[in-house]
N, C-alpha and C positions, 0 to 999 in steps of 0.2 A: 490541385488544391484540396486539403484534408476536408474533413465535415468535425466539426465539436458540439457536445452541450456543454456551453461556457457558462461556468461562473465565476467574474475574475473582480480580487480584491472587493469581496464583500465576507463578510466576519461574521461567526455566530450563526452560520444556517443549516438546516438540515436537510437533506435531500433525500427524503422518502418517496422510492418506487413503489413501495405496497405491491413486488411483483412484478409489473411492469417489464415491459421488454424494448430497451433500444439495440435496436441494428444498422452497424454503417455500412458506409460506402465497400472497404477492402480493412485489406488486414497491412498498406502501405506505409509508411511513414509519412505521421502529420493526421493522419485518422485516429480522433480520440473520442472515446464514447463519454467519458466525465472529463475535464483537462480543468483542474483547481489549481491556482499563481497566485502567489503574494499574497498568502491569507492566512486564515487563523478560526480554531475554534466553528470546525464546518465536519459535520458529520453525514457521509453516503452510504443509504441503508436500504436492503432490499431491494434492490435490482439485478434484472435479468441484460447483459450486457454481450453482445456480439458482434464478432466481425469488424473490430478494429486494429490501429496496429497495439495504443494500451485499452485496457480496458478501462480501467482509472488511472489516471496519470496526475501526481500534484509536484511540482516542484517550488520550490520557497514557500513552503508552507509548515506551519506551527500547529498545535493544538489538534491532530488528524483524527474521527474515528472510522473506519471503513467496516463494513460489518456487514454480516448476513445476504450477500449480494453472490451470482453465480455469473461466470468471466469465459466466455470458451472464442474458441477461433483468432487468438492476437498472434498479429505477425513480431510481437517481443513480447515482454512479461503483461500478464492479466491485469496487474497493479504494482505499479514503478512510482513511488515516494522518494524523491530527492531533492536534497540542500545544498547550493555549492557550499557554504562551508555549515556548522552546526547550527541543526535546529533541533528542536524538543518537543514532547507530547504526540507520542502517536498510537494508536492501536487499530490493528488488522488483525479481526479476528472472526470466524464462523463465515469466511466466503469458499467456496467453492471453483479452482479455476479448472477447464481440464481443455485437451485440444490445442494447447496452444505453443508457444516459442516458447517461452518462460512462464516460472508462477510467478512468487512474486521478489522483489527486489526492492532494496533499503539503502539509501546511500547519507552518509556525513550527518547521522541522528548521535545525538549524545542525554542518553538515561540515567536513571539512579539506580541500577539493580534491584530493581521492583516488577514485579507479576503481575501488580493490582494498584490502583489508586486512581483521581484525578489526572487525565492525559489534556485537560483543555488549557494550554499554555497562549501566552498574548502571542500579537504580531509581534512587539517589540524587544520579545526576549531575547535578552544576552547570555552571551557563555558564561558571564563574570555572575550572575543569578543560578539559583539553585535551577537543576534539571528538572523536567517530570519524567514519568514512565516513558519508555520506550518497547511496548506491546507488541509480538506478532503470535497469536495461539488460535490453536482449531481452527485451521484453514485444512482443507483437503485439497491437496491439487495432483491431478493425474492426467498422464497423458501428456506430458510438454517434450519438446525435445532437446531443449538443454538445462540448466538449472530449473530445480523446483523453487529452489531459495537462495539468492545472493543479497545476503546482508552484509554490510561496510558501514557499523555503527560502533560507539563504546555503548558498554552498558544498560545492553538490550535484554530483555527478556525473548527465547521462542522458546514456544513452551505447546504440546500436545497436538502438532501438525503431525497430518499424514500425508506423506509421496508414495506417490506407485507410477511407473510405468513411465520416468523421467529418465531422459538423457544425462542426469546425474544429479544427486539430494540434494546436497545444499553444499553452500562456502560462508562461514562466519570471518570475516576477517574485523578487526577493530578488539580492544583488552575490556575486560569486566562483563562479556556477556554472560546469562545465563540459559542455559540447552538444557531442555529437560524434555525426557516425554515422547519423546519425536519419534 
């Protein structure tokens, strides 16, 4: 049985570590050091995050921001953001993963071709509704042993990350992204 810090279907919060260090159980599957579902408009910031299998993990979630947080030792990616089908509003930006199976990973986001704006999108967003941004910039991740970056988004922005020392850069798959920087 994993260990989590759960915050599930609550909207609008921010989760400042101010630094802070959580550490789990292993680096197994089902061990998550943040695990965000079915939410929206939830920003996790400044934390020190270890020895899980993700380090952040959100699935059906809207409105993302992940930021300034450092990720080492996950038995898969540091931070794994996924939609079964599209969702909108994300930015991952200024964390640091290194040590680990993967950096980070983006699945079924749909963007506007934008760098910069507004990523706080509702829970109730539809595809038939205009996009917001869809962010991943100045992350440093090194040291993982397979992808630094697998994104599977439309019209994402990555923009000024650096890999080193990965099992292999990145895979953008999904049309209209923009790669700059990198």
């Amino acid at each position: 049985v994993g260990q989590n810090l759960e915050y599930f279907s609550t909207l609008g919060i921010t989760i400042d570590g101010a630094g802070h260090t959580i550490t789990g159980p292993g680096t197994e599957f089902g061990n998550y050091g943040i695990w965000l579902g079915q939410t929206a408009q939830i920003t996790v910031k400044n934390l020190v995050i270890e020895n899980f299998y993700n380090g952040i993990r959100t699935p059906y979630a809207n409105g993302i921001t992940i930021t300034g947080n450092t990720i080492s030792n996950t038995g898969s990616y540091g931070i794994s953001v996924y939609a079964p089908s599209g969702a909108t509003g994300l930015l991952v930006s200024d964390n640091t993963i290194q040590n680990a199976n993967g950096g980070i990973e983006l699945q079924n986001f749909i963007g506007n071709e934008s760098c910069s704006g507004d990523v706080n999108a509702f829970s109730y967003w539809t595809a038939s509704q205009s996009p917001y941004p869809v962010i991943v910039k100045d992350n440093t991740i090194t040291g993982v042993s397979n992808w630094g970056m697998s994104i599977s988004s439309e019209k994402a922005c990555v923009d000024g990350n650096t890999i080193a020392g990965a099992g292999s850069g990145m895979i953008i798959s999904g049309s209209g992204s923009i790669v700059s920087n990198n």
